[in-house]
SEVOPA-825959 format. One record per residue (C-alpha): x, y, z; residue number from 1; residue in three letters. Coordinates in steps of 0.02 Angstrom, whole numbers. Example, Ala and Ser with C-alpha at 12.3 -4.5 7.8 and 13.67 -1.06 7.14 Angstrom:
REM residues 2
     c1     c2     c3  nr rest
    615   -225    390   1  ALA
    684    -53    357   2  SER
//
This chain:
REM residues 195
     c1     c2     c3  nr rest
   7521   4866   5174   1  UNK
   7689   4874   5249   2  UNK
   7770   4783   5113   3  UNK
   7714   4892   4996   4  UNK
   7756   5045   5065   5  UNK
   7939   4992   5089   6  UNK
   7940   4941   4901   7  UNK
   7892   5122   4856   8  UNK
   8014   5184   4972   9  UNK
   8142   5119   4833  10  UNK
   8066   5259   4723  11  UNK
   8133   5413   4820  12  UNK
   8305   5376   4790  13  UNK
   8270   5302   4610  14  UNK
   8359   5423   4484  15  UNK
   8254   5483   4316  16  UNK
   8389   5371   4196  17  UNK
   8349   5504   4051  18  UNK
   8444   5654   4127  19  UNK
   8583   5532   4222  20  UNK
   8615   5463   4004  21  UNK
   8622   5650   3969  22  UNK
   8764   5676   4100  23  UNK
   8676   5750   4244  24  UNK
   8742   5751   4412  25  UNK
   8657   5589   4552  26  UNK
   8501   5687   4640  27  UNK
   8462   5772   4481  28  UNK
   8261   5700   4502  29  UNK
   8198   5540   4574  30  UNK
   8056   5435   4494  31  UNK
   7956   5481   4663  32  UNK
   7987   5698   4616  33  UNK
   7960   5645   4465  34  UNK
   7774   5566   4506  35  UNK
   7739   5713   4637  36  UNK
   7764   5826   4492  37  UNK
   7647   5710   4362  38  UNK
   7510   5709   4504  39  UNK
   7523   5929   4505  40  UNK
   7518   5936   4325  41  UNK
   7361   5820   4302  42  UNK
   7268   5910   4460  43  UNK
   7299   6090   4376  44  UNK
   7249   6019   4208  45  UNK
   7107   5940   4282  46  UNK
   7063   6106   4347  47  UNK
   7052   6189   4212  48  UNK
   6954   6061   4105  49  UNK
   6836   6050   4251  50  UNK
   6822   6258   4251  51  UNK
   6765   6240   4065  52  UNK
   6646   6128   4104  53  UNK
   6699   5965   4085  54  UNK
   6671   5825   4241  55  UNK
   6835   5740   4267  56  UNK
   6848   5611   4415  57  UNK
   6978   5690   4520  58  UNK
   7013   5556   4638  59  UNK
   7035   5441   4517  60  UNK
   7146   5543   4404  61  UNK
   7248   5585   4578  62  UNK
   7271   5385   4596  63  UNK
   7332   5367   4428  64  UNK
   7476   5517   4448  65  UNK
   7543   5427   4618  66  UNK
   7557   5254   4541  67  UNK
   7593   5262   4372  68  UNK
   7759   5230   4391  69  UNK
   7770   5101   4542  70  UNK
   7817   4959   4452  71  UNK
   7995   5040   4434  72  UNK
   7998   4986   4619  73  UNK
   8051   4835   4547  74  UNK
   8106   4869   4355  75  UNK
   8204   5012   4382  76  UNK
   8174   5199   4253  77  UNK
   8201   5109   4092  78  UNK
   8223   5270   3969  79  UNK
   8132   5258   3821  80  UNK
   8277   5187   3719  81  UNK
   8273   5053   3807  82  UNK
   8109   4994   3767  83  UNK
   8161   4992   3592  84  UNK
   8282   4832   3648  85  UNK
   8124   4756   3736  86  UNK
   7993   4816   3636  87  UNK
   7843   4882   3712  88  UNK
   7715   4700   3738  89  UNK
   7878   4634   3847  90  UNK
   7900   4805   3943  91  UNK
   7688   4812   3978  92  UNK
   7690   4632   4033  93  UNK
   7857   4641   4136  94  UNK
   7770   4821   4221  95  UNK
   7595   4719   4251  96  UNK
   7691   4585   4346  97  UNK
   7799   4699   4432  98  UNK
   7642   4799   4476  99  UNK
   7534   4655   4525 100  UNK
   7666   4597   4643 101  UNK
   7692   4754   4723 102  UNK
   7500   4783   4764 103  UNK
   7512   4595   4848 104  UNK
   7448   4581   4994 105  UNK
   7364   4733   5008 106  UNK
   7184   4621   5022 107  UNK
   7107   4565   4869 108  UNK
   6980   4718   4845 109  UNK
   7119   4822   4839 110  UNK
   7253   4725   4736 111  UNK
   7090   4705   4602 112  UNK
   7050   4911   4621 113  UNK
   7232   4953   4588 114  UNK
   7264   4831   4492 115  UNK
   7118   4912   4355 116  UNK
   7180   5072   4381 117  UNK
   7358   5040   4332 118  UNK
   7268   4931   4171 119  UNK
   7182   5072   4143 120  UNK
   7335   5204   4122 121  UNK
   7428   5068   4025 122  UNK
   7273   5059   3906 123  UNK
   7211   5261   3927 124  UNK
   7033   5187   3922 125  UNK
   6987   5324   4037 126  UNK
   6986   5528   3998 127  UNK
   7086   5542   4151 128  UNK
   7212   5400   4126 129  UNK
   7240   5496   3980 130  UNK
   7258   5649   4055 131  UNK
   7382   5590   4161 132  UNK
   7486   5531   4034 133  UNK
   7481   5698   3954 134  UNK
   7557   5752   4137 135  UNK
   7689   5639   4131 136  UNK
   7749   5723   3980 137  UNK
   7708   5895   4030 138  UNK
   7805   5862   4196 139  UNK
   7970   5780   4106 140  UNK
   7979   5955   3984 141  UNK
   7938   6079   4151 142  UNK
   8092   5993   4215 143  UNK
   8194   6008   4049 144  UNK
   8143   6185   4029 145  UNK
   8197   6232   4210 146  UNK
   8359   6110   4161 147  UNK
   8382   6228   4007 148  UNK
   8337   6386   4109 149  UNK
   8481   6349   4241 150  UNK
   8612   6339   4074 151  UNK
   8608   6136   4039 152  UNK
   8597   6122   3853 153  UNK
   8586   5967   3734 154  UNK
   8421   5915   3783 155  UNK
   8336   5958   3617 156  UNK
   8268   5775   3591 157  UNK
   8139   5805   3715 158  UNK
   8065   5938   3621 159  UNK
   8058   5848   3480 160  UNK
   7867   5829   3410 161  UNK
   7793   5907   3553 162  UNK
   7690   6012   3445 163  UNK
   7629   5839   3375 164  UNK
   7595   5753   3518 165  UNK
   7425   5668   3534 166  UNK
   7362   5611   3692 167  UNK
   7187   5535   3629 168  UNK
   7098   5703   3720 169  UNK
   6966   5775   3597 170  UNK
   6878   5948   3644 171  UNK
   6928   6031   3800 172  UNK
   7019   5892   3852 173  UNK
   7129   5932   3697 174  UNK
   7116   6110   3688 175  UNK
   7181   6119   3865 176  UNK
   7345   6011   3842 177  UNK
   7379   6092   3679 178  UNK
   7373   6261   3763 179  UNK
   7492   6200   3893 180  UNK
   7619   6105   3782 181  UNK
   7625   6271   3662 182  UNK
   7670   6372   3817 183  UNK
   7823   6259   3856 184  UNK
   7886   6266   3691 185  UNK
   7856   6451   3674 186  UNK
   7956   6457   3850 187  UNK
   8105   6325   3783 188  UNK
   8109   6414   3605 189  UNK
   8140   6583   3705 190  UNK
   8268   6520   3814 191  UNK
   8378   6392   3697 192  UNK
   8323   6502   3516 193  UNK
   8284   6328   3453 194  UNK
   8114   6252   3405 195  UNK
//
């Protein structure tokens, strides 16, 4: 266990690459904010898709939001441009190996239960593997609106499709994270005047 908490030590002073490429200052968010903010996001989407009715395995999703990004323990916060270079079979299998290694040693029960669960998010098999993914997303533009909010501008690329975005959520699931990604572009339309 020890081992692999030091690893994800590593993620607290990991810097988000995407806002250091767009010139913000070291400290701006590390991949560890980053994931505390991903695991809010899914628990208050979870919420309300549980408060219309539909039965969403909260523990689980929880899980997912904490580790979906360990393997940059050991990869680093590749921004999305980079997996263009890579292409996205070499990036999966480099962030299963990095993930498999990091859970080592944990006892085999565990390594195998974490080791689904990060398979899982990689594959959004699950309703709330894809939910989370639709918090990762959500989280990165709450953090580009309050960027935009505090006066940084030239972030407009992460806006870009949001109102097309499709997570794979049908029904409540959907009509949930649509709700919430119209609000933040509502919110980044009114403060930059752009769509």
């Amino acid at each position: 266990m020890l081992s692999t908490l030091l690893e994800i030590q590593r993620l607290k002073r990991l810097e988000r690459t995407g806002w250091t490429l767009r010139g913000q200052p070291p400290g701006t968010e590390s991949v560890a904010a980053h994931s505390y903010g991903v695991a809010v996001a899914a628990m208050l989407l979870a919420d309300e898709i549980s408060a219309r009715g539909i039965e969403i395995d909260t523990a689980m999703l929880l899980r997912l939001a904490v580790m979906h990004d360990w393997a940059e323990a050991r990869l680093g916060d590749m921004p999305r441009t980079g997996g263009e270079y890579f292409g996205a079979e070499a990036r999966q299998l480099a962030e299963r190996a990095a993930f498999d290694d990091i859970v080592r040693g944990l006892g085999t029960q565990i390594e195998k239960s974490y080791s689904s669960l990060h398979e899982d998010y990689e594959q959004r098999a699950s309703l709330e593997a894809r939910l989370v993914k639709a918090a990762d997303v959500v989280d990165l533009l709450v953090q580009a609106l309050a960027f935009e909010r505090a006066g940084v501008r030239g972030l407009d690329e992460f806006w870009e499709g949001v109102d097309e975005r499709y997570f794979q959520l049908e029904g409540v699931a959907g009509e949930v994270v649509g709700e919430v990604m119209r609000l933040l572009l509502e919110a980044h339309v009114e403060v930059t005047g752009k769509p």
